[in-house]
C-alpha positions as CSV (number, residue, x, y, z in Angstrom):
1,X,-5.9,-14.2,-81.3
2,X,-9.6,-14.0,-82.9
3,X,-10.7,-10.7,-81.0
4,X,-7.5,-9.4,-82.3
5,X,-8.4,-10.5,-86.0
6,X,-12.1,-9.3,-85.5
7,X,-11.0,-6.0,-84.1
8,X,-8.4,-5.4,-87.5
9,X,-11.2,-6.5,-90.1
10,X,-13.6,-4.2,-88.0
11,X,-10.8,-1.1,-88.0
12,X,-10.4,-2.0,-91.7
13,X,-13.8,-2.3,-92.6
14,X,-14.3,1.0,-90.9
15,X,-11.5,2.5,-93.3
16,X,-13.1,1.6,-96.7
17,X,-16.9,2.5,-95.5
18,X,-15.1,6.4,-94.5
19,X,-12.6,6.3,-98.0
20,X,-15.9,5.0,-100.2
21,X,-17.5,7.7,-98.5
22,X,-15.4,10.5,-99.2
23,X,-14.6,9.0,-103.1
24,X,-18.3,10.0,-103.1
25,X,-18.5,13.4,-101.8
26,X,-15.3,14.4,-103.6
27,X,-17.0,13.1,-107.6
28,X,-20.6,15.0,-106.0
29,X,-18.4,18.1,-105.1
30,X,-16.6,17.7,-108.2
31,X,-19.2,18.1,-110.5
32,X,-21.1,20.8,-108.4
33,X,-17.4,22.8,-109.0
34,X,-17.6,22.7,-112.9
35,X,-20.3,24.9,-112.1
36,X,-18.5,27.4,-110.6
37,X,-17.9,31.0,-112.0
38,X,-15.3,33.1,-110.6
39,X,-17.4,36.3,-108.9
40,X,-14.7,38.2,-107.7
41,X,-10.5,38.9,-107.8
42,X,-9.3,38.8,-104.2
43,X,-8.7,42.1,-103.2
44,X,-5.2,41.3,-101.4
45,X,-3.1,39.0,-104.1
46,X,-0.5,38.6,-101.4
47,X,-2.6,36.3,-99.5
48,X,-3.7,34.1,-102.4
49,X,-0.4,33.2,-102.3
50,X,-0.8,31.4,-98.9
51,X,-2.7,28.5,-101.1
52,X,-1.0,26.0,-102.5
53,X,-2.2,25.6,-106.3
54,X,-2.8,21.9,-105.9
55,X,-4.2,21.7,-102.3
56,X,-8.2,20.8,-102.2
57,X,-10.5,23.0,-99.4
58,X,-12.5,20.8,-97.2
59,X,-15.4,23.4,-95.3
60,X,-17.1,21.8,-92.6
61,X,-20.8,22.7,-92.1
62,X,-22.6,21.6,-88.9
63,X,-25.9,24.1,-89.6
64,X,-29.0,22.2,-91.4
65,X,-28.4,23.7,-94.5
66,X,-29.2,22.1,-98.0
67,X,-27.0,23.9,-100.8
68,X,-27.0,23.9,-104.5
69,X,-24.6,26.0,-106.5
70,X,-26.4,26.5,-110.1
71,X,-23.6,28.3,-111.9
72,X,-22.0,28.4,-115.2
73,X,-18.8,27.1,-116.1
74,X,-18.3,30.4,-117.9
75,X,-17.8,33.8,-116.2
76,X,-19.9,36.8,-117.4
77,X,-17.8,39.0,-115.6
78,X,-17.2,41.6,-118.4
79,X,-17.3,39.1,-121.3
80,X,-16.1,35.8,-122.1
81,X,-14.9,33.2,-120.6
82,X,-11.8,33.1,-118.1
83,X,-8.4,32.8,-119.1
84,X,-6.6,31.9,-115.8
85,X,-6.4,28.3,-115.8
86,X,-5.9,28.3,-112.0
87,X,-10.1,29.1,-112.3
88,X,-10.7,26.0,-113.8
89,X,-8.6,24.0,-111.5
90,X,-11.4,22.3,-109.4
91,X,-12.7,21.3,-112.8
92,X,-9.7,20.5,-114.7
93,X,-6.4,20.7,-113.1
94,X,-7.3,18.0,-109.9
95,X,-8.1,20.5,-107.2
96,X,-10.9,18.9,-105.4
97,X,-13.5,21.0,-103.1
98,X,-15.0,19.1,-100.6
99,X,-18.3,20.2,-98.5
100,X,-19.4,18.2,-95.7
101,X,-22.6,18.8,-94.8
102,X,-23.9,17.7,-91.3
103,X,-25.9,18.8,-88.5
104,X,-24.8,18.9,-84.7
105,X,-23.8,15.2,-82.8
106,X,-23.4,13.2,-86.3
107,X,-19.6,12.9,-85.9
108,X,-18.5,15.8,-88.6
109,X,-15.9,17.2,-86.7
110,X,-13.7,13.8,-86.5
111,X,-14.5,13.7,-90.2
112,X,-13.1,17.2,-90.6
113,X,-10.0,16.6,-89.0
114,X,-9.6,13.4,-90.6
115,X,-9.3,15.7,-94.3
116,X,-7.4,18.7,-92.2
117,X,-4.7,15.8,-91.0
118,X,-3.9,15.6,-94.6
119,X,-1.6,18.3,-93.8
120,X,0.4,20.1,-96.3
121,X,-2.0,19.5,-99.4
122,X,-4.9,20.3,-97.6
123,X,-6.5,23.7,-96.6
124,X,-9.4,23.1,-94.0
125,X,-12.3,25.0,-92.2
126,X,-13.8,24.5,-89.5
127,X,-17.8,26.0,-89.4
128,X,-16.8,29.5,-91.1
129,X,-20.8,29.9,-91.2
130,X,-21.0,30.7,-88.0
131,X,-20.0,34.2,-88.0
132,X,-22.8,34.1,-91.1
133,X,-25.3,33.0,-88.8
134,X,-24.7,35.1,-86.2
135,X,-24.8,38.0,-88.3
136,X,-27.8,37.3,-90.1
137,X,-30.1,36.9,-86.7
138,X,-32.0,39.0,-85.7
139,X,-32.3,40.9,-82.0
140,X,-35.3,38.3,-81.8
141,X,-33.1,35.6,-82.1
142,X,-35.2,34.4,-85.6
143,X,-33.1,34.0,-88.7
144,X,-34.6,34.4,-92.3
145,X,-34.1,31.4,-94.0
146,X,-34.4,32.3,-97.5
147,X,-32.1,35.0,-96.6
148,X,-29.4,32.4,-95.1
149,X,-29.4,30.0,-98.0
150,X,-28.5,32.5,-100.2
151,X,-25.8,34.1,-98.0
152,X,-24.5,30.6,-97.0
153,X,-24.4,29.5,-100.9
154,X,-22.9,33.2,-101.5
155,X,-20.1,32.7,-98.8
156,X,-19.1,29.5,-99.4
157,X,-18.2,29.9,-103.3
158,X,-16.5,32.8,-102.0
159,X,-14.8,30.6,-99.7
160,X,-13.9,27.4,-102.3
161,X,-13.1,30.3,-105.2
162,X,-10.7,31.8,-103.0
163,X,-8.1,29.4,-102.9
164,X,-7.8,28.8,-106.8
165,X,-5.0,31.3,-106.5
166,X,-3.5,34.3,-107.4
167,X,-5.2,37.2,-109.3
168,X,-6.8,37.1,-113.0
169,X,-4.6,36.2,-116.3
170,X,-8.0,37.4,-118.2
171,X,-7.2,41.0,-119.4
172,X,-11.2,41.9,-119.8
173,X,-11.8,40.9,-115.9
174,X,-9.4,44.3,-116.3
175,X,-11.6,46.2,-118.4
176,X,-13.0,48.4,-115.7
177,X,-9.8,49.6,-114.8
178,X,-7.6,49.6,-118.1
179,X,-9.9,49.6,-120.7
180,X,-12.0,52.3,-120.2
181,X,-15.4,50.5,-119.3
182,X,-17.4,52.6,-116.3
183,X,-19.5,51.1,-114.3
184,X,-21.8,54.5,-112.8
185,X,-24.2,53.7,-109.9
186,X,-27.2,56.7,-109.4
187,X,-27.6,56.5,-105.7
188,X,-30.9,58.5,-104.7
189,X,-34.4,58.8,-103.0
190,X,-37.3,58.7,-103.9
191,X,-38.4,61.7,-105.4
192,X,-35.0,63.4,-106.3
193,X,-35.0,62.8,-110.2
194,X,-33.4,59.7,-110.4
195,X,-35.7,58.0,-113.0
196,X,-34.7,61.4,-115.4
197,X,-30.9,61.2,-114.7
198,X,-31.1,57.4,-115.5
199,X,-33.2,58.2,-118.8
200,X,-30.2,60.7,-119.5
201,X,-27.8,57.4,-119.3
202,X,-29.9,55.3,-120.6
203,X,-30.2,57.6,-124.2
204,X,-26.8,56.9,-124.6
205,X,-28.3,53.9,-126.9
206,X,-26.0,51.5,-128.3
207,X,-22.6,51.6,-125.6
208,X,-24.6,52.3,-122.7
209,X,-26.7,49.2,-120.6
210,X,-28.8,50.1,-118.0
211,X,-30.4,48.8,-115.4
212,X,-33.6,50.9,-113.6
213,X,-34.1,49.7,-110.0
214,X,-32.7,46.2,-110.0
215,X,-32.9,46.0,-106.2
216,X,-36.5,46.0,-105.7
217,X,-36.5,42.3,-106.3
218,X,-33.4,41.7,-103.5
219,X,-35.5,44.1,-101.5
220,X,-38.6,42.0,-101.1
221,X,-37.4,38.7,-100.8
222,X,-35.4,40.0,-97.7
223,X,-38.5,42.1,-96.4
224,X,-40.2,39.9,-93.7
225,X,-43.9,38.8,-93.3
226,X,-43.3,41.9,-90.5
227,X,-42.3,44.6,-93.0
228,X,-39.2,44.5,-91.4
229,X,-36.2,44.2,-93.5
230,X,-32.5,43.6,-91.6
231,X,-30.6,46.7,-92.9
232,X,-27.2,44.9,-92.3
233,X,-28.0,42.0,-94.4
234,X,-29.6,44.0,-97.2
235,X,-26.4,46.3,-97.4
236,X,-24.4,43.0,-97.8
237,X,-27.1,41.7,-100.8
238,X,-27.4,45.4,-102.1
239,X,-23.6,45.3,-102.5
240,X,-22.9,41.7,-103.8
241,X,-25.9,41.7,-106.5
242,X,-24.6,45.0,-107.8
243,X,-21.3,43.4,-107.8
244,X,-22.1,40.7,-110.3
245,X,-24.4,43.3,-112.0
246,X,-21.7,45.4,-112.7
247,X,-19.7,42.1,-113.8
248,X,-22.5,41.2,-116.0
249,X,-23.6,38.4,-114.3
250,X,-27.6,38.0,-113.3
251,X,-27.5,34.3,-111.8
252,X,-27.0,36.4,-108.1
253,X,-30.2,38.3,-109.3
254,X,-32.0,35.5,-110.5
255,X,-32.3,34.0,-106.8
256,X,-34.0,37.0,-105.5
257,X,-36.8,37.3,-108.4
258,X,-40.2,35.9,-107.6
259,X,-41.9,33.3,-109.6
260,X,-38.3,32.4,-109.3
261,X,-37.0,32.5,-113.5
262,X,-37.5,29.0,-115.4
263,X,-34.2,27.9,-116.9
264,X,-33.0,31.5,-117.1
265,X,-36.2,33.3,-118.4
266,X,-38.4,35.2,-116.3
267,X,-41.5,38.0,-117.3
268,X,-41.3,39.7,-113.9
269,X,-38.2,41.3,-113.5
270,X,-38.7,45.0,-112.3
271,X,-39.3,48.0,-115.0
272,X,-37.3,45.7,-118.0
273,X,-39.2,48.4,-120.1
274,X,-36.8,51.3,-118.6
275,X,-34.2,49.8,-120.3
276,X,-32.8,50.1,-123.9
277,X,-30.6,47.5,-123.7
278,X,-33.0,45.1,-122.5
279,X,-35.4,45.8,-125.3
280,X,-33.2,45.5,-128.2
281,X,-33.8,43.0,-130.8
282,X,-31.1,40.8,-129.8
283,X,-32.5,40.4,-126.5
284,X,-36.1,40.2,-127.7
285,X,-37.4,36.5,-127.0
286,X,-40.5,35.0,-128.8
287,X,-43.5,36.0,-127.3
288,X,-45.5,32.8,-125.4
289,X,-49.0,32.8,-125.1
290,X,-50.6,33.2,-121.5
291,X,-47.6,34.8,-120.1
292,X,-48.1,38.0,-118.9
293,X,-45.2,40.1,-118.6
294,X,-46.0,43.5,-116.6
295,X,-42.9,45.2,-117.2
296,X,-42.9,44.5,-121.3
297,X,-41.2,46.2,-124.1
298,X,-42.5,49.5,-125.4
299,X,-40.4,49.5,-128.4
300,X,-41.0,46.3,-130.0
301,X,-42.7,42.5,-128.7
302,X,-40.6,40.5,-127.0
303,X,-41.6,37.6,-124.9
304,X,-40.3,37.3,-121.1
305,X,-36.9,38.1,-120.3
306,X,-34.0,35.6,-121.1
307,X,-31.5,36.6,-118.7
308,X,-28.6,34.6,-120.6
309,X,-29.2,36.9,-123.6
310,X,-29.6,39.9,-121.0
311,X,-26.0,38.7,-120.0
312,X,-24.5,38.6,-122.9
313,X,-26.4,42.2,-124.5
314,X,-24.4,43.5,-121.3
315,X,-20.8,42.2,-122.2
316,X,-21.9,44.0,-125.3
317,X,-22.0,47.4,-124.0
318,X,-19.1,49.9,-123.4
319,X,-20.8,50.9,-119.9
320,X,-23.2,49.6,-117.3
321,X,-25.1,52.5,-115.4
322,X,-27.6,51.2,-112.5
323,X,-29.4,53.2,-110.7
324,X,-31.2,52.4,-107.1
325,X,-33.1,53.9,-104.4
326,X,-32.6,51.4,-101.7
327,X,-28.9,52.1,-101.3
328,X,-28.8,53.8,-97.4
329,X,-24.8,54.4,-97.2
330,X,-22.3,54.6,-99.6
331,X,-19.5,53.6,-97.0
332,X,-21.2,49.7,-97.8
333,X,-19.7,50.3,-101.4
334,X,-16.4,50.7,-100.3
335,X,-15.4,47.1,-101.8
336,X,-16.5,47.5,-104.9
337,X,-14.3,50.7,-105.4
338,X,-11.3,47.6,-104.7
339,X,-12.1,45.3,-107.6
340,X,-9.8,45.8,-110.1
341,X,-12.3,44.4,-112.7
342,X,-14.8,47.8,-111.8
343,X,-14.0,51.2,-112.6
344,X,-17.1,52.7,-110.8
345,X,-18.6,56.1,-110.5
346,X,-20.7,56.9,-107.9
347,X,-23.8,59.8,-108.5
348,X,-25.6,61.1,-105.4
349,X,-28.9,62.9,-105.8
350,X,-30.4,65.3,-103.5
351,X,-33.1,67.6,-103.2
352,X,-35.0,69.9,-100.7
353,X,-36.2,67.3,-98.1
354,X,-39.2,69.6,-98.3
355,X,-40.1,69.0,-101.7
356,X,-39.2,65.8,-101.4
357,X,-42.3,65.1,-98.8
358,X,-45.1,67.1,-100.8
359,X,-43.8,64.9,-103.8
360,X,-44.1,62.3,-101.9
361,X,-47.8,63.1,-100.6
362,X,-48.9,62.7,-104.0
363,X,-46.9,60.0,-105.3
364,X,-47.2,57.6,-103.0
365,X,-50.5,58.9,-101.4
366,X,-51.9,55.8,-99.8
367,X,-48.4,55.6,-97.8
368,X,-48.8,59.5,-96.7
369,X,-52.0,59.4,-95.2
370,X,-50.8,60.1,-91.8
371,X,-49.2,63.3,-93.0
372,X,-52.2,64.2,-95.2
373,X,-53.8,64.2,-91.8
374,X,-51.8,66.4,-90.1
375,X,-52.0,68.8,-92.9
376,X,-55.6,69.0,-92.3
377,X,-56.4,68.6,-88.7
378,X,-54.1,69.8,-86.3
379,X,-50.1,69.9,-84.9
380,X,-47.5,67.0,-85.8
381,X,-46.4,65.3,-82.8
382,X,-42.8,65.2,-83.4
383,X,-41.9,61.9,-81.8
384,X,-44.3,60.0,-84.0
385,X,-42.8,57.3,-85.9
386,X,-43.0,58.7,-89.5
387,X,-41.3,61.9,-88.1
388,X,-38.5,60.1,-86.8
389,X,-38.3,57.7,-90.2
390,X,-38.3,61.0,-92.2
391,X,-35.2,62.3,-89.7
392,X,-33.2,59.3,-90.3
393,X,-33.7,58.9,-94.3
394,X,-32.1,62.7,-93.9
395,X,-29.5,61.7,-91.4
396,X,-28.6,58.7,-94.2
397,X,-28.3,60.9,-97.2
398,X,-26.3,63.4,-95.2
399,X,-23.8,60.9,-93.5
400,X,-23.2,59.4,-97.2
401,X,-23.2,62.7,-98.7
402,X,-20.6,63.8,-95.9
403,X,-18.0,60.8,-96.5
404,X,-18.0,61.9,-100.4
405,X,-17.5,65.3,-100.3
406,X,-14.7,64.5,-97.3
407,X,-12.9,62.8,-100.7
408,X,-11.4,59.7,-98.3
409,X,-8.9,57.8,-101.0
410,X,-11.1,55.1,-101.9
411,X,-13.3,58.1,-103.4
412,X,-11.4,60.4,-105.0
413,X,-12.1,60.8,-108.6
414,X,-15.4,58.1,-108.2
415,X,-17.6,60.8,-105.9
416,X,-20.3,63.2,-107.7
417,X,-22.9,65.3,-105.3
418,X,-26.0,66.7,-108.1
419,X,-29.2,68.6,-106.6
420,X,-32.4,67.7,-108.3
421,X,-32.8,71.5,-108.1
422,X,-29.6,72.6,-110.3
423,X,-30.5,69.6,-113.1
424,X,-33.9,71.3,-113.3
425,X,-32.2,74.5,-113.5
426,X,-29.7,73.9,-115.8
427,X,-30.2,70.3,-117.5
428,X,-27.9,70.6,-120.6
429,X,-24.9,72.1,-118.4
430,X,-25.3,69.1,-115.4
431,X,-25.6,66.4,-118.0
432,X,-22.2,67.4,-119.5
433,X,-20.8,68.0,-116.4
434,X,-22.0,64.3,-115.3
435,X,-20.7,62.4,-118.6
436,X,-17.4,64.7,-118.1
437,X,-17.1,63.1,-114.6
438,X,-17.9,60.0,-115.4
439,X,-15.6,59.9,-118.4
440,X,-18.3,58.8,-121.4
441,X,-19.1,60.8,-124.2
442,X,-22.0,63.1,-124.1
443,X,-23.6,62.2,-127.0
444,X,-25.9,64.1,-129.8
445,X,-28.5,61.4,-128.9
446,X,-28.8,62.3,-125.5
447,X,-28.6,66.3,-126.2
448,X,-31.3,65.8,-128.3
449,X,-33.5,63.9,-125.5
450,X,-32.5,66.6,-122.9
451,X,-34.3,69.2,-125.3
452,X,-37.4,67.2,-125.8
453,X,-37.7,65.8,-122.2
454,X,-37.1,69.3,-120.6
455,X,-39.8,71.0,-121.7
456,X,-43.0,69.1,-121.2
457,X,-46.5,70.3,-121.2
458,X,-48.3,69.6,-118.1
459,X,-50.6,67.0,-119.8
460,X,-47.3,64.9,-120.1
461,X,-45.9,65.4,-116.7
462,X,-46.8,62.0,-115.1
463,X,-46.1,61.3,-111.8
464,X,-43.8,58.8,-112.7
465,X,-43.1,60.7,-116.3
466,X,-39.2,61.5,-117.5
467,X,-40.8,64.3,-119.3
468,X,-41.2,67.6,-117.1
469,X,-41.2,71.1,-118.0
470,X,-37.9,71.6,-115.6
471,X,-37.8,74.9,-114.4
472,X,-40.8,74.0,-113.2
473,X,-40.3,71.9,-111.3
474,X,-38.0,73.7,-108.8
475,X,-40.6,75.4,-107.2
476,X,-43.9,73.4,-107.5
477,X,-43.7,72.1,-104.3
478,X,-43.6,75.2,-102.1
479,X,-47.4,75.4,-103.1
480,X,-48.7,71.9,-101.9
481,X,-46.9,71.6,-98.9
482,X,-48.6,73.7,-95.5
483,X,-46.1,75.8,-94.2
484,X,-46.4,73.8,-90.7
485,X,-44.7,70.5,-92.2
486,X,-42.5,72.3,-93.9
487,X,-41.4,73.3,-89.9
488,X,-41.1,69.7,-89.3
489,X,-39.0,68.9,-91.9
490,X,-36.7,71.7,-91.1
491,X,-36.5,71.2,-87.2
492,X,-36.1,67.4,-88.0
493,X,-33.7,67.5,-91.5
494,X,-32.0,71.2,-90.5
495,X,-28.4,69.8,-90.8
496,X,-29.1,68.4,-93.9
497,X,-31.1,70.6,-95.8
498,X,-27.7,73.4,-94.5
499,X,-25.6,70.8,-95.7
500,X,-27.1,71.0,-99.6
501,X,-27.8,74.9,-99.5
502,X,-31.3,74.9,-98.7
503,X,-32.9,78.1,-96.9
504,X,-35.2,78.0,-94.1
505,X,-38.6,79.6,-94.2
506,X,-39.7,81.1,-91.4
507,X,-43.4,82.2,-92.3
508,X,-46.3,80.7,-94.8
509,X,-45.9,84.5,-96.9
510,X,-42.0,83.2,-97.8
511,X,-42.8,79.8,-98.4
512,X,-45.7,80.9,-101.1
513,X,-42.9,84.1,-102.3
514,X,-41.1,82.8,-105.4
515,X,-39.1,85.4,-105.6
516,X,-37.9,84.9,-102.3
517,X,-35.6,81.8,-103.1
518,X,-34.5,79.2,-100.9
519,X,-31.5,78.0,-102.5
520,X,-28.0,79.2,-102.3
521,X,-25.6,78.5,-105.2
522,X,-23.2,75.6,-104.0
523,X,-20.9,74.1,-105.9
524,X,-20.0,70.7,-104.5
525,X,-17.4,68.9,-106.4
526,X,-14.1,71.4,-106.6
527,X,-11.5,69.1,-105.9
């Protein structure tokens, strides 16, 4: 009779140490969810449906993984707050989301099942990081764990946000689609004009906010010690940052700046300078002593950059234009044609692979010295390593450049191909053929700049410079380059370079003939 007693106080015991427990995790996960912002609309509404509106998630985690989940209450996505109340649920309406966090042999699975035996209320996973894991490794079996934090964080509010239900009640999630807002992403090279066609957006002024290069930052916190950068997981990063971007929404961002920003203010983030909108008075902090700020304001003195007021400049704005060099294929954009809250435009780039190497020579000169050697001293073995990284950036851009002129569904009406080589040609007529595609006005504003920027003298045409006398431009190249890398680059980028209308030369007298030319007239986007 008293080992039966001990063994019921023992069982009950056990009961209230496990309920005490979990009262604890569920006021801890509680308060982490007030923090949560809705990122996205679930692309298939159907299968929201599958979730009861009152049933709490329970996610089981084995992996040694510490998470924090520093978001606002409020969405930025396209301005304001939400008005689905079904967002605010975890907060407000008694829908609980529980984490439990655990490594290997420390009992979480029986915990697990003890929530999933809740049955009809409760919607449970078991380890949904482990496809995460696995996909973030690399063939060396070494994970990068800055990387992994952020994608765990990343997939896990995806995970507990899914289940609010249903899509958004919040008719400006809906502005992309209904209301006439664009979202336009420049996808390019280096070398092909970008930084001129984003100027060209960016003169829009007081409806346009742009963004110049925001992916650097995402780009070298993924970058290894190596050099080596996992092209999977940065299309996956690329993609989700320009998401929220798009949704006006830099908290995403803010994890891949370094110094990481200090309660939302930061004076590193990438070329602020290149744009209006974040140079405007209302963005324009105090400036603090002793902090430099590389990237400051050319217009006007502004301290470092408060991202909540960069936020809400961009809810301000009619349209958001990015633009980004570090984009590889535009098939990894593919779900952010599906969310309804983005209307987006995509704007491909290209130029003469040719010119894009002697541009390259000088621009980034330190990185080129290999092929400064060759162009000196002797034959370019055409297995080296910087030939075959030059015949797969041309292989990218033609694969990406293929899939939008094919017009699949998901791109009809979003897909523009422009050659560096027809804006310098014909600037006014692209631009308006650009803003007619992208459905915002062509303004006086940016007329205006096309005439001044067009026509540079030479003193002005920077390396880096918007300003360049256009015409130009077109042909500079075919004067710096020997005519024995320019053989590379056609035996090596030939489909590509046929692909975009370029001619081949076949002897140093046509290369230095300008009025021999070596483009055909294309036109790439009749429907």
């Amino acid at each position: 009779m008293l080992s039966r007693m001990r063994n019921k106080y023992a069982i009950l015991i056990i009961c209230i140490v496990v309920l005490v427990i979990i009262e604890k995790e569920n006021n801890i996960i509680s308060r982490v969810s007030d923090k949560l912002t809705l990122r996205q609309t679930l692309q298939t509404p159907q299968t929201m449906a599958e979730f009861t509106v009152s049933a709490p998630i329970v996610l089981e985690d084995n992996g040694s993984v510490s998470l924090t989940l520093p978001y606002p209450a409020a969405s930025l996505a396209n301005g304001g707050a939400l008005n689905d109340t079904r967002a605010g649920e975890g907060a407000a309406g008694g829908r609980k989301h529980i984490l439990l966090l655990a490594t290997t042999r420390t009992g979480s699975s029986f915990v697990g099942e003890l929530f999933n035996q809740q049955g009809a209320t409760m919607f449970y996973l078991f380890e949904p990081l482990w496809h995460v894991e696995r996909k973030l490794t690399l063939d060396t079996g070494v994970i990068n764990s800055s990387t992994a934090s952020w994608a765990y964080r990343d997939v896990l509010r995806q995970l507990f946000l899914l289940a609010n239900g249903g899509a958004l009640n919040d008719t400006r999630a809906g502005e992309g689609a209904a209301g006439g807002r664009k979202h336009i992403l420049l996808l390019a090279t280096t070398r092909t004009g970008s930084s001129f066609v984003g100027e060209l957006f960016n003169q829009q002024g007081a409806t346009m906010f742009y963004l110049f290069e925001p992916l650097w930052h995402v780009e070298r916190k993924l970058t290894l010690d190596t050099g080596v950068i996992n092209s999977s997981t940065a299309s996956w990063a690329y993609r989700d940052v320009l998401r929220q971007l798009f949704l006006c929404d830099f908290d995403m961002l803010e994890s891949f700046i370094s110094p990481p920003p200090q309660e939302h203010v930061t004076p590193a983030l990438f070329r602020r300078e290149s744009s209006m909108a974040l140079c405007e008075e209302e963005v324009c902090s105090p400036v603090v002593k002793e902090v430099f700020e590389r990237y400051r304001c050319r217009t006007r003195r502004c301290g470092p950059l408060n991202l909540t007021l960069a936020s809400l400049a961009c809810r301000g704005k009619r349209h958001l234009t990015v633009k980004t060099v570090r984009v590889r294929q535009l098939e990894t954009l593919k779900p952010l044609t599906e969310d309804p809250r983005l209307d987006m435009r995509f704007i491909q780039l290209v130029r003469d692979p040719r010119a894009i190497l002697a541009s390259r020579m000088v621009a980034f000169s330190s990185k080129y010295q290999t092929w400064k050697t060759w162009a000196v001293n002797g034959e370019v073995p055409i297995e080296d390593e910087e030939v075959k990284r030059l015949q797969g950036n041309c292989n990218q851009i033609k694969m990406s450049a293929e899939l939008g002129l094919s017009r699949p569904k998901w791109l009809r009406g979003r897909y523009m191909l422009v050659r560096y080589e027809d804006i310098a040609r014909y600037p006014m007529q692209k631009a308006a053929e650009m803003f007619e595609f992208t459905g915002i006005p062509f303004t006086v504003q940016a007329k205006e700049w096309i005439l001044q920027n067009t026509h540079a003298t030479e003193e002005v045409s920077g390396v880096y410079s918007t300003q360049k006398n256009s015409s130009e431009q077109v042909e500079k190249w075919r004067f710096s380059i020997p005519f024995k890398l320019a053989q590379v680059v056609q035996q090596v980028c030939g489909p590509t370079m046929q692909l975009f209308g370029y001619k081949f030369v076949n002897s140093e007298q046509t290369l230095l003939n300008k009025s021999v030319s070596l483009l055909e007239e294309r036109d790439f986007n009749i429907s």
